[in-house]
C-alpha positions in Angstrom: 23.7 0.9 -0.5 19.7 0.3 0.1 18.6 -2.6 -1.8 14.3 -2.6 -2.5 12.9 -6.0 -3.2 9.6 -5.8 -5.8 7.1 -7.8 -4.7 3.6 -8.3 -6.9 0.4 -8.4 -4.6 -2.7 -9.1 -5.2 -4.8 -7.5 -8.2 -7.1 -4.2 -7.5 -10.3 -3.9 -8.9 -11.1 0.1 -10.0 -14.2 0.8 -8.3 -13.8 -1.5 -5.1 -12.0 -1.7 -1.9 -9.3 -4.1 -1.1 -7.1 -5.3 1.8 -3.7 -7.1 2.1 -2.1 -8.4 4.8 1.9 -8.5 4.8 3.5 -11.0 7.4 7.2 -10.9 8.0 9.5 -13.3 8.6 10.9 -10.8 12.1 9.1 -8.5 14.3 9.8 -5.6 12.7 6.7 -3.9 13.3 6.6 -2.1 16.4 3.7 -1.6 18.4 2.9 2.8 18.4 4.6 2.7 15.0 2.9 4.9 12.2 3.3 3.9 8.4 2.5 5.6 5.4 2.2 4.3 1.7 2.3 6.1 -1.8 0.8 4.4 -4.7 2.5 5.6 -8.0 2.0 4.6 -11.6 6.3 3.8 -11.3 8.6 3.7 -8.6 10.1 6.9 -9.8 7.1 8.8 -11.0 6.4 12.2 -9.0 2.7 11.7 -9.0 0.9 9.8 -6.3 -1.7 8.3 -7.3 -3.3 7.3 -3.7 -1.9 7.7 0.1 -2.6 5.4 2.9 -1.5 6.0 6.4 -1.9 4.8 10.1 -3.6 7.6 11.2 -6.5 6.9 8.3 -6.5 3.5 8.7 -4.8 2.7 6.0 -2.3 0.7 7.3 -3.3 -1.2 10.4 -0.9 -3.0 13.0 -1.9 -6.5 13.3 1.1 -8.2 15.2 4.4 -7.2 15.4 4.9 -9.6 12.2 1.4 -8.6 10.4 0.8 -5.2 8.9 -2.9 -4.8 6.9 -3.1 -2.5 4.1 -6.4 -1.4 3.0 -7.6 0.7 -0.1 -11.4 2.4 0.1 -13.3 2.2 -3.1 -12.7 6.0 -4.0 -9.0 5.6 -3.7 -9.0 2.7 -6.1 -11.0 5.0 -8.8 -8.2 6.9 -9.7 -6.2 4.1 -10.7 -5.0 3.9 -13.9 -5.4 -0.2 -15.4 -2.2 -2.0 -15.9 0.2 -1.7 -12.8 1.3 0.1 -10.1 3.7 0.7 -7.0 3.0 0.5 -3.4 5.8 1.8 -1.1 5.9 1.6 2.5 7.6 3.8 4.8 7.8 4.1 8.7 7.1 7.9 9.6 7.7 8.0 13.3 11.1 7.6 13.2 13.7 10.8 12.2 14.8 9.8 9.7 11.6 8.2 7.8 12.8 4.5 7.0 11.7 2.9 4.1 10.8 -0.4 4.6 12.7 -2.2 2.0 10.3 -3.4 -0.2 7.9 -1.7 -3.2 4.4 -4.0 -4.2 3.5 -4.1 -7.6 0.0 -4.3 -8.0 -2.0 -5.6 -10.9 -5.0 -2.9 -11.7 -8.0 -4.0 -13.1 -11.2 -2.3 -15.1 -15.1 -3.8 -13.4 -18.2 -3.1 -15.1 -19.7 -2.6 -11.3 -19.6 0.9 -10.3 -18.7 3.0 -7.2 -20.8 1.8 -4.4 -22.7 -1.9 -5.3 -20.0 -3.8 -3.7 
């Protein structure tokens, strides 16, 4: 049985970047690894709303405790305001191994627009 912990992170502005930085406990993450993260109205809607990845930079190493996670301000446009899911997943390993864990993240409306941040 896998057991997923929901964790709520910090809020996301539509419109503007943002960055998070999750430390763990272990030194689970391995130096050469590569991540990849779906952001999803629900945990088990079929729609992805944004992708983030190591090779994009996305999802940047920081230790073997820290991983950063970083949105771009055109990713967070398509965000719907309310709440959604963050997964994380490592993809260099056969098979992919979820990391445990989903983000919920609070979405919220600005009246700044694309680009003045």
């Amino acid at each position: 049985m896998t057991t997923t912990t929901v964790t709520e992170g910090p809020a996301v502005l539509i419109g503007y970047g943002w960055r998070l930085q999750i430390e763990a406990e272990a030194p689970v993450f391995a130096e050469g690894a590569s991540y990849a993260g779906q952001i999803r109205e629900r945990p088990n809607a079929a729609e992805v709303l944004a992708t983030l990845t190591s090779a994009d930079h996305g999802i940047m190493r920081i230790s073997d405790t820290v991983l950063e996670l970083v949105l771009r301000p055109e990713q967070t446009v398509g965000l719907p305001p309310g709440r959604v899911v963050l997964d994380l997943v490592r993809t260099d390993l056969t098979p992919d191994l979820h990391l445990g864990f989903l983000l919920e993240l609070p979405v919220c409306l600005t009246s700044a627009p694309l680009g003045q941040i």
